[in-house]
N, CA, C and O atoms as a GROMACS GRO file, in nm:
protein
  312
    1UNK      N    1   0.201  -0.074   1.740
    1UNK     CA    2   0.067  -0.129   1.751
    1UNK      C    3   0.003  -0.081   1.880
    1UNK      O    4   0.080  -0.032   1.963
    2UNK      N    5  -0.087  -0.086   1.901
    2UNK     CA    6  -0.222  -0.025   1.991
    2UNK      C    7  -0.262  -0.182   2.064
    2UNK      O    8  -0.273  -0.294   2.013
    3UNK      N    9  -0.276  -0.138   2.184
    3UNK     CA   10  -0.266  -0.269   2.298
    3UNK      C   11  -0.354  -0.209   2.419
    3UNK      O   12  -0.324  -0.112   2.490
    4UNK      N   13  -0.493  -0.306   2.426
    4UNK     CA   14  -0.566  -0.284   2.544
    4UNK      C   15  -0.568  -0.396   2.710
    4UNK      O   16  -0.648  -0.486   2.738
    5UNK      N   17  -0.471  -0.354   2.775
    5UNK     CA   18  -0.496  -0.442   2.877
    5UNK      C   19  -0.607  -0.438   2.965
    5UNK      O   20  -0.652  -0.330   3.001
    6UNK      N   21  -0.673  -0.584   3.016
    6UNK     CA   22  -0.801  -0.611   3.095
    6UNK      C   23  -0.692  -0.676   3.237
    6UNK      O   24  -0.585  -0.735   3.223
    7UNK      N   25  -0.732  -0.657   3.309
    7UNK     CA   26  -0.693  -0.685   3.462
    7UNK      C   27  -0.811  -0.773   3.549
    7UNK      O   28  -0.931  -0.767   3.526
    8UNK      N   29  -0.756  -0.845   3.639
    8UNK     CA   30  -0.868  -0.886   3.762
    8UNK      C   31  -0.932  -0.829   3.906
    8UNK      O   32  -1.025  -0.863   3.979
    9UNK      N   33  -0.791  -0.683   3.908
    9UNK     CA   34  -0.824  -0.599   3.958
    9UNK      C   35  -0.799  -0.440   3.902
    9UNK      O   36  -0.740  -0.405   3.801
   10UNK      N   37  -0.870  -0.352   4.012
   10UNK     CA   38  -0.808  -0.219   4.004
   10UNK      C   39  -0.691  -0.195   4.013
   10UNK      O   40  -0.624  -0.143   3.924
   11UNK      N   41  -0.639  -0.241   4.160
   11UNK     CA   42  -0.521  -0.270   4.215
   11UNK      C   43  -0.405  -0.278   4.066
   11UNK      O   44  -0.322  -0.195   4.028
   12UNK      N   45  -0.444  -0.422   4.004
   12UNK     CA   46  -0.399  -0.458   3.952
   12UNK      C   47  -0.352  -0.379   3.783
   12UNK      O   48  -0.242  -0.399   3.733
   13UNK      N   49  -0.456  -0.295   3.719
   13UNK     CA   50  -0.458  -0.240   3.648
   13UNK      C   51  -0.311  -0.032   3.711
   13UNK      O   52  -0.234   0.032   3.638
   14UNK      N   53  -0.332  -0.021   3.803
   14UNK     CA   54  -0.260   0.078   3.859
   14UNK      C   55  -0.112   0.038   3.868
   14UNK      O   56  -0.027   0.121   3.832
   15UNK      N   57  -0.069  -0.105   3.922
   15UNK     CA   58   0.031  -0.138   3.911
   15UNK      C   59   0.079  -0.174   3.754
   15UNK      O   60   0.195  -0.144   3.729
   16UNK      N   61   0.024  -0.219   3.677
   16UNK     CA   62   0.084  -0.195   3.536
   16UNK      C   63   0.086  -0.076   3.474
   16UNK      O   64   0.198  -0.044   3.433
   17UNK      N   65   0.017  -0.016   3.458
   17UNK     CA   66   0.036   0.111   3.450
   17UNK      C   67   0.197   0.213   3.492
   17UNK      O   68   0.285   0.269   3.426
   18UNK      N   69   0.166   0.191   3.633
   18UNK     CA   70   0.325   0.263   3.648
   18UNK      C   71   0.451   0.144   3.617
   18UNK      O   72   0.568   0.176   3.636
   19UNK      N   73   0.421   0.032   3.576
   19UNK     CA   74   0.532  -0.082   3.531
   19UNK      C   75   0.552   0.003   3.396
   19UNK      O   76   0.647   0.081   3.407
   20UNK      N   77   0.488   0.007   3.272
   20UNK     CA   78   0.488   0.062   3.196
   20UNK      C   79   0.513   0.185   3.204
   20UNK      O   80   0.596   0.191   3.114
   21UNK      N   81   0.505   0.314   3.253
   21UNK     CA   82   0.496   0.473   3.288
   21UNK      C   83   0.682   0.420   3.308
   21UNK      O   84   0.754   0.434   3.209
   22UNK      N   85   0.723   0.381   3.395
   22UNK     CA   86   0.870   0.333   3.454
   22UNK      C   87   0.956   0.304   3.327
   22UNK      O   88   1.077   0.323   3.340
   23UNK      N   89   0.924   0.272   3.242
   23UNK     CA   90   0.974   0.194   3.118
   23UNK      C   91   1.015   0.318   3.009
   23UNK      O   92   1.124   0.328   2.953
   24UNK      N   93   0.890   0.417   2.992
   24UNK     CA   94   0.881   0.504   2.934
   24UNK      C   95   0.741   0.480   2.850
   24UNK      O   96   0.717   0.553   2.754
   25UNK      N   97   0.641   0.368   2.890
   25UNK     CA   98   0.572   0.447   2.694
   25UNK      C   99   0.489   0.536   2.770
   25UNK      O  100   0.525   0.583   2.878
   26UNK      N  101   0.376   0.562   2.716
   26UNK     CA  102   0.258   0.643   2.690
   26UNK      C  103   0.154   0.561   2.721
   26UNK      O  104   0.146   0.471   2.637
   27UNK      N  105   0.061   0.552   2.814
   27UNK     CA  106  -0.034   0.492   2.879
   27UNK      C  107  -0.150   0.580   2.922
   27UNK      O  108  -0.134   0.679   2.993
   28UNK      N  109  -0.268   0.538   2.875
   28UNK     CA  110  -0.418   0.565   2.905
   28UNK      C  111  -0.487   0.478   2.976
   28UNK      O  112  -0.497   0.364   2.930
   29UNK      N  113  -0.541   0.507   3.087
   29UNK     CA  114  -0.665   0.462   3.165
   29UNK      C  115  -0.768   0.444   3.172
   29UNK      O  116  -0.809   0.497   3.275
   30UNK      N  117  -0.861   0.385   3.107
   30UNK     CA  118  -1.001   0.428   3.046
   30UNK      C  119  -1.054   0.268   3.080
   30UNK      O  120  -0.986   0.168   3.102
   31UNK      N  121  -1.220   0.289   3.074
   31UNK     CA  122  -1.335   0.216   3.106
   31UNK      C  123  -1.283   0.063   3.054
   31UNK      O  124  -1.194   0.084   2.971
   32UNK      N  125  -1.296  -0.033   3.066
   32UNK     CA  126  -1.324  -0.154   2.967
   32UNK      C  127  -1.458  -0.125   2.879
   32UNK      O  128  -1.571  -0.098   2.920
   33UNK      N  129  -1.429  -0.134   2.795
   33UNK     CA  130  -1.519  -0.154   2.671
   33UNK      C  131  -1.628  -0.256   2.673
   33UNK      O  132  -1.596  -0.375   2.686
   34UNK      N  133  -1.770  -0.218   2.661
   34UNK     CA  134  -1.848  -0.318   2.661
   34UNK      C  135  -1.874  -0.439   2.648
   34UNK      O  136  -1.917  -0.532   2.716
   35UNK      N  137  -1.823  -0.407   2.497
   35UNK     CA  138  -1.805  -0.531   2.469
   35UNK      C  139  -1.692  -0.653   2.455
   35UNK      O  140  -1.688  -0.750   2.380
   36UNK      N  141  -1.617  -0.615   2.542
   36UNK     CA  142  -1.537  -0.696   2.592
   36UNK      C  143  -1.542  -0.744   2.719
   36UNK      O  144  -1.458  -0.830   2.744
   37UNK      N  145  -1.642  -0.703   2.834
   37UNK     CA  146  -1.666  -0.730   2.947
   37UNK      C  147  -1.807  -0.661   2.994
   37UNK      O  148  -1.834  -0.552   2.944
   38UNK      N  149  -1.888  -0.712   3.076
   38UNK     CA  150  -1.999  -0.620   3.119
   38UNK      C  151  -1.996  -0.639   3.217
   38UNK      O  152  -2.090  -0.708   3.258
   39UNK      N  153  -1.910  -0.602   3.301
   39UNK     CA  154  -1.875  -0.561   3.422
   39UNK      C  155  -1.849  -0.500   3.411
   39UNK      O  156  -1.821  -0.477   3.293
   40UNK      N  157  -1.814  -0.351   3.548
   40UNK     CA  158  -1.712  -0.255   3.553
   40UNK      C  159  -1.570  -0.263   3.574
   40UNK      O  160  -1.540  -0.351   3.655
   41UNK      N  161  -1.451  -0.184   3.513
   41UNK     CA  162  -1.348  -0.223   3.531
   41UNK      C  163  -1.272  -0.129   3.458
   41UNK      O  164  -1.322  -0.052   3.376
   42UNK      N  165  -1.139  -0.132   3.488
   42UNK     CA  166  -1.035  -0.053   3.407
   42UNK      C  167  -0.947  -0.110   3.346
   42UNK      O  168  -0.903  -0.222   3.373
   43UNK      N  169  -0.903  -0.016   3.232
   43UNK     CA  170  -0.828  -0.103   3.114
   43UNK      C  171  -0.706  -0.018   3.100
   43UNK      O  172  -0.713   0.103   3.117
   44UNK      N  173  -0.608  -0.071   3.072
   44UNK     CA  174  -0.492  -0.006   2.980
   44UNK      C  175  -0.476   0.036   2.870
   44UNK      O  176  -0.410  -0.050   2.812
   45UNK      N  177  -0.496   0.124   2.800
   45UNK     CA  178  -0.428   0.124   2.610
   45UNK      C  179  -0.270   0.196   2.639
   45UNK      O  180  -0.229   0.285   2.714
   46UNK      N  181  -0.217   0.120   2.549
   46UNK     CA  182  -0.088   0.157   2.522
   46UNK      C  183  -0.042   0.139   2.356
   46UNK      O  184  -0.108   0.083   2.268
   47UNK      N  185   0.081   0.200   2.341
   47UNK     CA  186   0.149   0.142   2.230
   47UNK      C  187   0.263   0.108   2.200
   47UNK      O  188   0.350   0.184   2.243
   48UNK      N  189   0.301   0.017   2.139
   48UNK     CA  190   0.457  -0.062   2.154
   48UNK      C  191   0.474  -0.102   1.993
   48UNK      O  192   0.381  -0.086   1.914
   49UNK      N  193   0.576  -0.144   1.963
   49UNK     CA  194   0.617  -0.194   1.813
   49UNK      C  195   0.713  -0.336   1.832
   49UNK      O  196   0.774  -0.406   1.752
   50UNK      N  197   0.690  -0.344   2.010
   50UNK     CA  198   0.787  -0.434   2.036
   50UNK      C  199   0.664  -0.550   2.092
   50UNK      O  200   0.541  -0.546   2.096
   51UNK      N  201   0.789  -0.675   2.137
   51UNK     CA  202   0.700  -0.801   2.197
   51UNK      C  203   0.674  -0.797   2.289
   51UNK      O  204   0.755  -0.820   2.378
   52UNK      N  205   0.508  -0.757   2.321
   52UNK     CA  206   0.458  -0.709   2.444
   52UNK      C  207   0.487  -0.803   2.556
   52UNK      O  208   0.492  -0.761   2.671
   53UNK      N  209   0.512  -0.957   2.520
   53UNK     CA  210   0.474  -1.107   2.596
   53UNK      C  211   0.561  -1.069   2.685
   53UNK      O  212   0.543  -1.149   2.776
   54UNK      N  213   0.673  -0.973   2.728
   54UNK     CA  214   0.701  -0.994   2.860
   54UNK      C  215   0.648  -0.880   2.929
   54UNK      O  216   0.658  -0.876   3.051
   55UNK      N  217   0.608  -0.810   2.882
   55UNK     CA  218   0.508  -0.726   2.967
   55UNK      C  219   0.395  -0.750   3.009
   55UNK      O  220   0.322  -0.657   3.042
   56UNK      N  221   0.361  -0.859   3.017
   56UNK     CA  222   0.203  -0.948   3.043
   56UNK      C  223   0.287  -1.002   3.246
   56UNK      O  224   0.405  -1.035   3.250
   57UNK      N  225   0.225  -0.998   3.339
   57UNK     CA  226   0.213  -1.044   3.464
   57UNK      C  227   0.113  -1.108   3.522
   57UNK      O  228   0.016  -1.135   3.451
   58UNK      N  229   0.112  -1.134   3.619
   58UNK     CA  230   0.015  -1.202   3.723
   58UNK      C  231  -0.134  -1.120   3.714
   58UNK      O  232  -0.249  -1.164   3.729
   59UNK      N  233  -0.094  -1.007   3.689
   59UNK     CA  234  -0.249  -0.881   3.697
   59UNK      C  235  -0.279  -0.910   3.599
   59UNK      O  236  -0.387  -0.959   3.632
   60UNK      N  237  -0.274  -0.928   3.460
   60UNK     CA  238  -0.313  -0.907   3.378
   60UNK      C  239  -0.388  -1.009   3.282
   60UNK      O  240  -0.322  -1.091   3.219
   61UNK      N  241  -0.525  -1.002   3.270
   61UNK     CA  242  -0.663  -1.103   3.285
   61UNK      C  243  -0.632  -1.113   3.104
   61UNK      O  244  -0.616  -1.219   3.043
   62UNK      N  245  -0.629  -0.998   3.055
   62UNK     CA  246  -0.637  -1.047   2.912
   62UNK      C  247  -0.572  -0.931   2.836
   62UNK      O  248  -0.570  -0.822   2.893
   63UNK      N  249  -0.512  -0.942   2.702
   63UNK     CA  250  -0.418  -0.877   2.650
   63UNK      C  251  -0.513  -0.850   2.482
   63UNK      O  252  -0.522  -0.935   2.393
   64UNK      N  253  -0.560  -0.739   2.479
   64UNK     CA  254  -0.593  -0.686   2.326
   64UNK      C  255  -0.501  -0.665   2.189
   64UNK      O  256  -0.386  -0.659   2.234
   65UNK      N  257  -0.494  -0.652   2.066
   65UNK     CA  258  -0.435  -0.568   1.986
   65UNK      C  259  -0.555  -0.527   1.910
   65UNK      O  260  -0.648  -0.598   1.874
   66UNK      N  261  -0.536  -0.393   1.890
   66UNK     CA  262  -0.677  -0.284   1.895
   66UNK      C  263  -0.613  -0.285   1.708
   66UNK      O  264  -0.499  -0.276   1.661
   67UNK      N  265  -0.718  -0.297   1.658
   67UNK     CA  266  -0.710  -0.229   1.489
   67UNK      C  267  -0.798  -0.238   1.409
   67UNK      O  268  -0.852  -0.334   1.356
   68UNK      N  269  -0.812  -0.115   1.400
   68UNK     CA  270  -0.921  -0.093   1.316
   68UNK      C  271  -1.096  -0.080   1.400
   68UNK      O  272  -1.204  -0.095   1.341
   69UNK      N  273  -1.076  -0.048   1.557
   69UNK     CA  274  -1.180  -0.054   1.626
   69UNK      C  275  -1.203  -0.200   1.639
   69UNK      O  276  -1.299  -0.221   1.712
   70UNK      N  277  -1.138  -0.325   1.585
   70UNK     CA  278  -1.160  -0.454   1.640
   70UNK      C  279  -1.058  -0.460   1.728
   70UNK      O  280  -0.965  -0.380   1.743
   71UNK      N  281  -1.088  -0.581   1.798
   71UNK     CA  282  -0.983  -0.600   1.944
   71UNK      C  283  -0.985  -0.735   1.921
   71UNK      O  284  -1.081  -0.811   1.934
   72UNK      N  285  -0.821  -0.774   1.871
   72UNK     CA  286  -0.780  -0.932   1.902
   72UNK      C  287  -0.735  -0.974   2.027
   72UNK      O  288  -0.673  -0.917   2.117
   73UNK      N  289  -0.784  -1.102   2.013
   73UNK     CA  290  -0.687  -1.166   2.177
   73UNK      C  291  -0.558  -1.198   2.165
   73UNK      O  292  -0.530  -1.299   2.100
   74UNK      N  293  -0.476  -1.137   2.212
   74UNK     CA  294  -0.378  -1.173   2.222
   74UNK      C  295  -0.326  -1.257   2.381
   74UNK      O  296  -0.294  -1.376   2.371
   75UNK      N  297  -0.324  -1.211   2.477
   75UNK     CA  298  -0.336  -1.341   2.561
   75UNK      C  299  -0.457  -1.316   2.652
   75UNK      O  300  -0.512  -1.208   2.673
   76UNK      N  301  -0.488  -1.437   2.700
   76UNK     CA  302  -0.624  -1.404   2.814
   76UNK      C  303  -0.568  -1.591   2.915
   76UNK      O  304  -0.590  -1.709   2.889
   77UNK      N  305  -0.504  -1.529   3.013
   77UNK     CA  306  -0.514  -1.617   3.135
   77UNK      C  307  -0.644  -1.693   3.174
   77UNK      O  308  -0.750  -1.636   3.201
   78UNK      N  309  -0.620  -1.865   3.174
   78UNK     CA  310  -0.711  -1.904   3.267
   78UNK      C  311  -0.814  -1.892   3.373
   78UNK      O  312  -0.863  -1.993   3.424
   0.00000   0.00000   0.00000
């Protein structure tokens, strides 16, 4: 499955990134999507077949599953 992470920071989005890169998958860096935020910011896409829930941390503002060009919530922190 196809997975877009939202962050509270930059910072924060760079350090998951190489958490993931460390692991082995395949990770992209790209804009947040409009319409999921209208602010500026950076996002994660990745892909896994596994249970992302322990790959979710302190950085990480909100958790997508991308299909079909829709984006579910899968988690979004307080």
């Amino acid at each position: 499955m196809e997975y877009l992470a939202l962050f509270y920071t930059t910072h924060g989005s760079i350090k998951f990134k190489k958490k993931l890169i460390n692991i082995g998958m395949e990770v992209e860096v790209l804009p947040v999507p409009r319409r999921l935020s209208s602010g500026c910011g950076v996002a994660v896409k990745f892909f896994s077949d596994q249970d992302v829930s322990s790959l979710i941390d302190q950085t990480v503002e909100k958790l997508y599953r991308i299909t079909q060009s829709e984006y579910q919530l899968v988690y979004g922190s307080e």
